[in-house]
C-alpha positions in Angstrom: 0.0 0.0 0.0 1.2 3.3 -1.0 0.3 6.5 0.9 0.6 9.9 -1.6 2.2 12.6 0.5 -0.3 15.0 -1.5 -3.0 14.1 1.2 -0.6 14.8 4.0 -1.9 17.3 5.7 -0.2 21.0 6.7 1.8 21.6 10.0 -0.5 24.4 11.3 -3.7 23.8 13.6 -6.7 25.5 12.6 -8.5 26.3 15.3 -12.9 27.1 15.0 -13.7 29.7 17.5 -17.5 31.0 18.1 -16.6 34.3 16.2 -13.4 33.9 14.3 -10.5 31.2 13.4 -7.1 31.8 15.0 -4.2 29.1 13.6 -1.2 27.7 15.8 1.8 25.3 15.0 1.5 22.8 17.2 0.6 19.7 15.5 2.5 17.0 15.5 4.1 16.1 12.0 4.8 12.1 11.4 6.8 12.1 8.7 8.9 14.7 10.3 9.3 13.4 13.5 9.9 10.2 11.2 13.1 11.8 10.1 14.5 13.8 12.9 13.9 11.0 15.5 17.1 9.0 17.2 14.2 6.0 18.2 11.0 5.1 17.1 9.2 2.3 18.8 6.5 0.6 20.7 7.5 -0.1 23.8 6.2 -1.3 27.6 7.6 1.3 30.5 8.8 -0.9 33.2 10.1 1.6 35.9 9.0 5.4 36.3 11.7 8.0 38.7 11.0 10.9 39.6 14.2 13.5 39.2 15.1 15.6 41.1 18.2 18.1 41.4 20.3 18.8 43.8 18.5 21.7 44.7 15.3 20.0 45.1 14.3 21.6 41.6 12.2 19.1 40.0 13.8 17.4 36.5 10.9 15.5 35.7 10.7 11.5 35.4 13.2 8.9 33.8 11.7 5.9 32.2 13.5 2.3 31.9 11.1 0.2 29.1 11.5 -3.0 27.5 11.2 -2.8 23.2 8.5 -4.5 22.5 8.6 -3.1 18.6 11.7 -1.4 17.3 11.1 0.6 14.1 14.1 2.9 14.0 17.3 2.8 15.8 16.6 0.4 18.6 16.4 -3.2 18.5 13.2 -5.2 19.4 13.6 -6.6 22.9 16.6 -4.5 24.5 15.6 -1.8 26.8 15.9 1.8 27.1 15.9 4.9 29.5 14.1 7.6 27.9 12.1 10.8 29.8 11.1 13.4 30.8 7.6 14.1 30.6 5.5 12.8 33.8 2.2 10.7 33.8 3.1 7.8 31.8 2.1 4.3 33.5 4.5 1.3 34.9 2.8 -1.7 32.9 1.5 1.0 30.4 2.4 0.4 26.5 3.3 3.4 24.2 4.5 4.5 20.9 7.5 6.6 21.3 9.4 8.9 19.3 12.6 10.0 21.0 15.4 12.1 20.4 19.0 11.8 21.9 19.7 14.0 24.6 23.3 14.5 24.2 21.9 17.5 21.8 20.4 19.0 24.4 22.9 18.6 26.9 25.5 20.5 24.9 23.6 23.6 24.9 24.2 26.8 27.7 20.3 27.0 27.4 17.5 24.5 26.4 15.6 25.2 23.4 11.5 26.4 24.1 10.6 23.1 23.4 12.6 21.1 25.4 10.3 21.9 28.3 9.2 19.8 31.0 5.0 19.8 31.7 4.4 19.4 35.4 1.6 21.7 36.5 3.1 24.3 34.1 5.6 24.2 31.7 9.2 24.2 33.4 12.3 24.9 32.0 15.5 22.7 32.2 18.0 24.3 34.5 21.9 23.6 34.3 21.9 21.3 37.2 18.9 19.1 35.7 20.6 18.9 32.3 23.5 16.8 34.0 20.9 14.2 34.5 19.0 13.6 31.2 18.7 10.3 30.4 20.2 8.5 26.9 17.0 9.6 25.2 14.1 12.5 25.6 10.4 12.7 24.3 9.9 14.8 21.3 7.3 17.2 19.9 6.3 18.7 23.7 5.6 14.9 24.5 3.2 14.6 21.8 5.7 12.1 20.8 4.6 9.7 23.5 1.1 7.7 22.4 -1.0 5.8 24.5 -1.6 2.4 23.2 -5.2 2.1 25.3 -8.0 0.0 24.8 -9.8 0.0 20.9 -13.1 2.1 20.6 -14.2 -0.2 17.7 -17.1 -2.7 17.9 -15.8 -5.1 15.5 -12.5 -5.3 18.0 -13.5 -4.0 21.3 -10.6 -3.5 23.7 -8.2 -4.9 21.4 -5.2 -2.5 21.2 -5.0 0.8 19.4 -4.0 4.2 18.6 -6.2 6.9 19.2 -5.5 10.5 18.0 -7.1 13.3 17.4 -6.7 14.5 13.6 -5.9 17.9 14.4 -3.0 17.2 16.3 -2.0 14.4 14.4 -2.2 15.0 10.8 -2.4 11.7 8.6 -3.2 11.2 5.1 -7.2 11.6 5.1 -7.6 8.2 3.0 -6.0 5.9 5.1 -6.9 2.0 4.3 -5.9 0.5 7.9 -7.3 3.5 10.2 -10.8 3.8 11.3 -12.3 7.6 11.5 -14.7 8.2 14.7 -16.9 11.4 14.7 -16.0 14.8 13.3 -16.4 17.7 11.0 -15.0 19.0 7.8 -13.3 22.4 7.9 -11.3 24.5 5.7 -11.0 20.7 3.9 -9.3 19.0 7.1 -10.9 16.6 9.9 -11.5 17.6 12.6 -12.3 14.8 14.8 -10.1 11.2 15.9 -8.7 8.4 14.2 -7.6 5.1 15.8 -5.1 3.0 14.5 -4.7 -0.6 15.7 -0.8 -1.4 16.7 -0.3 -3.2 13.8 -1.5 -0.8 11.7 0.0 1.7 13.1 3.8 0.2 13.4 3.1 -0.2 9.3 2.0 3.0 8.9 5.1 4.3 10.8 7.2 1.7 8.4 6.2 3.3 5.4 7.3 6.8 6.6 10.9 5.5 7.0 13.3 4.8 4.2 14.3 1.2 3.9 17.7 2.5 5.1 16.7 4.1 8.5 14.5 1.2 9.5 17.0 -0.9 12.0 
């Protein structure tokens, strides 16, 4: 199956307000993240930490998981440490894509969107940079996706994807996802899709070169 980047949609987020449409840029864009992520993968989080700096200054929460699908730079089966966004679940499964935080680490000052969501957005002091682990979270942690029980009835509770198309922009025709409830506007959905895992891990296959896949 072939997916025709022509139906891919833009990278802004059109907002509909009661009296007026405002747009933002904070969607999350696959086949970008596709290409600037370190690690791509399903995975199962087997330990959660909490961080915290010397100072008492929270750095947020390291993750060790198990690979339970590696689809770019990580092998199926090994394990990871990856963070640093808080609220994922020990036992929980997730899509990840991650970035290596060595980047990061190198700079005086971190980059607006290497933030940290507690309560509010944080920013990354010097002292919590020393403890990054080996890989972070990308797109504000939109590149973290709960794989959570299927809202389909011919496969209830089986495993799935669920996003929300104007978050997640994917091609509108789209053979192996299943659209829930929404609108047309401005020629986008707005509304979910859901994905089951296997669908989804081929969908994030094709977005890869045969050369980047591990």
């Amino acid at each position: 199956m072939k997916f025709n980047n022509k139906h891919l949609w833009a990278a802004t987020l059109a907002l509909v307000w009661a009296h007026s449409a405002h747009a933002i840029s904070i969607r999350f864009d696959f086949p970008q993240a596709a290409r600037d992520s370190t690690v791509i993968a399903q995975l199962e989080i087997e330990t959660a930490e909490h961080v915290r700096a010397p100072s008492g200054a929270s750095c947020g929460t390291r993750y060790t998981a198990r690979i339970l699908d590696g689809i770019k730079g990580v092998a199926t089966g090994s394990r990871i440490e990856f963070g640093f966004f808080t609220g994922h679940a020990v036992g929980a499964q997730y899509f990840v894509f991650l970035k290596d935080s060595a980047v990061l680490a190198q700079h005086k000052a971190l980059a607006p969107e290497a933030r940290v969501p507690m309560t509010s957005p944080i920013s990354y002091s010097e002292e919590c940079k020393k403890l990054l682990p080996r890989f972070i979270e990308t797109g504000e942690g939109m590149g973290t996706l709960a794989i959570l029980p299927s809202r389909q009835s011919h496969a209830p509770n089986e495993p799935a994807v669920t996003l929300e198309a104007h978050l997640y922009p994917v091609p509108l025709k789209l053979p192996v996802a299943f659209w829930h409830e929404g609108l047309i506007f401005e020629g986008e959905l707005l509304g979910t899709v859901e994905f089951s895992v296997e669908n989804f891990s081929r969908y994030l296959r094709l977005l890869l070169s045969p050369a980047e896949q591990p």
